[in-house]
Residue, then its C-alpha position, 0 to 999 in steps of 0.5 A: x098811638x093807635x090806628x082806629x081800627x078796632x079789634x074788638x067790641x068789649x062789654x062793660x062789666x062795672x062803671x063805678x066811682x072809686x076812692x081815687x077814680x072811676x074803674x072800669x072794668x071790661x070784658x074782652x077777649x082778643x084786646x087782653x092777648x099780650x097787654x101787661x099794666x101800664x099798657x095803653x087801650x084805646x076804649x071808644x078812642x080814648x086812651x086809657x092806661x091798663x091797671x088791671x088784667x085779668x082772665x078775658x077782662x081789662x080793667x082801668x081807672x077813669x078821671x072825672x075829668x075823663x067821665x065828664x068829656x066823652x061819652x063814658x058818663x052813658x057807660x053802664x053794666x053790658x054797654x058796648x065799647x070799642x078797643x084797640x091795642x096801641x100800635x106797634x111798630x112791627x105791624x100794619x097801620x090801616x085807618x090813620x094815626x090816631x092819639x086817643x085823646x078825645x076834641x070832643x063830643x059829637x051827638x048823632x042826628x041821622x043813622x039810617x040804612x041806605x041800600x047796602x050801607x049805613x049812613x051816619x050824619x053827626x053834629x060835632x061841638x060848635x067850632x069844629x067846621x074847620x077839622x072837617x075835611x071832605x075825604x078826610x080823615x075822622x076818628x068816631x069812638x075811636x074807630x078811623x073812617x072817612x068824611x063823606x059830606x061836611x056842612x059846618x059843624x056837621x059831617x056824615x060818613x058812610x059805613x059798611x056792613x062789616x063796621x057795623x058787626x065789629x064796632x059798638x056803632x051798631x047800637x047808635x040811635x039819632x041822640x047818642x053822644x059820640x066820642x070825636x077825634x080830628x085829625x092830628x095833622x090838621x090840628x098841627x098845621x093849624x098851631x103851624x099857620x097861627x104861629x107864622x101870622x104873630 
């Protein structure tokens, strides 16, 4: 379980095809203090296992099925992505609950500055207008923010300054592939209301 505030952005040292799975391995700093393996990190919102933890390094095995769901196929060498530690339960949740397993992949139409914030306007997978709430809650390559408009299959958030110096959104251009995470709570009550109508 994670809260989609990321603690930091790591840089993908390898990305390769291995034996049993996809490694990946990455460069970090804050997210390695107290990991052991078999720990879970959320990486651009998915939740992987920690196989390997080296001196400023995590590294991970990826399945194909993995690769082929989120946006890990665009991974290469120095390519930025989001982490966070899973939660404790000693410590502060700030964004919202979030699982790190990925609904889908939205693709970036807009991303412009707008005085002193940035606007992102994304298209999420056909048959998403019903996770999207206004002012709900979204978690976009794992990181927790806020629905500022929705239209159907598309939804846009605002992001401030500090966002943008502490996550990989920085790099985002209108095309990029996104990592998308609804709300757990709406998908409950959903499974809930179709349950009592049969």
């Amino acid at each position: 379980m994670f809260t989609g505030i990321v603690e930091e952005t790591g840089k993908v040292a390898e990305f390769a095809r291995g034996a049993a799975a996809w490694t990946l391995r990455v460069a970090a700093s804050r997210a390695t203090e107290g990991v052991a393996l078999g720990d879970s990190v959320a990486v651009n919102g998915c939740c992987l296992t920690v196989v390997g933890v080296g001196k400023g390094e995590l590294r991970f095995d990826v399945l194909e099925e993995t690769r082929r769901l989120t946006n890990f196929a665009a991974l290469g060498p120095g390519g930025l992505v989001n982490l966070e530690r899973s939660l404790r339960f000693d410590g502060k949740v700030g964004g919202h609950f979030v699982t790190g397993h990925i609904d889908g992949m939205g693709t970036v139409e807009i991303f412009e500055p707008r005085g002193q914030d940035t606007y992102l306007k994304v298209r999420a997978p056909v048959g998403s207008a019903r996770y999207l709430v206004h002012k709900g809650s979204i978690a976009i390559d794992g990181i927790s923010l806020t629905i500022a408009e929705e239209d159907g299959d598309c939804f846009a958030v605002w992001l401030i300054p500090h966002t943008l110096e502490v996550t990989n959104l920085r790099a985002v251009r209108a095309g990029s592939a996104l990592n998308l995470e609804f709300d757990l709570l709406g998908k409950y009550v959903e499974k809930l209301m179709a349950l009592r109508t049969h």
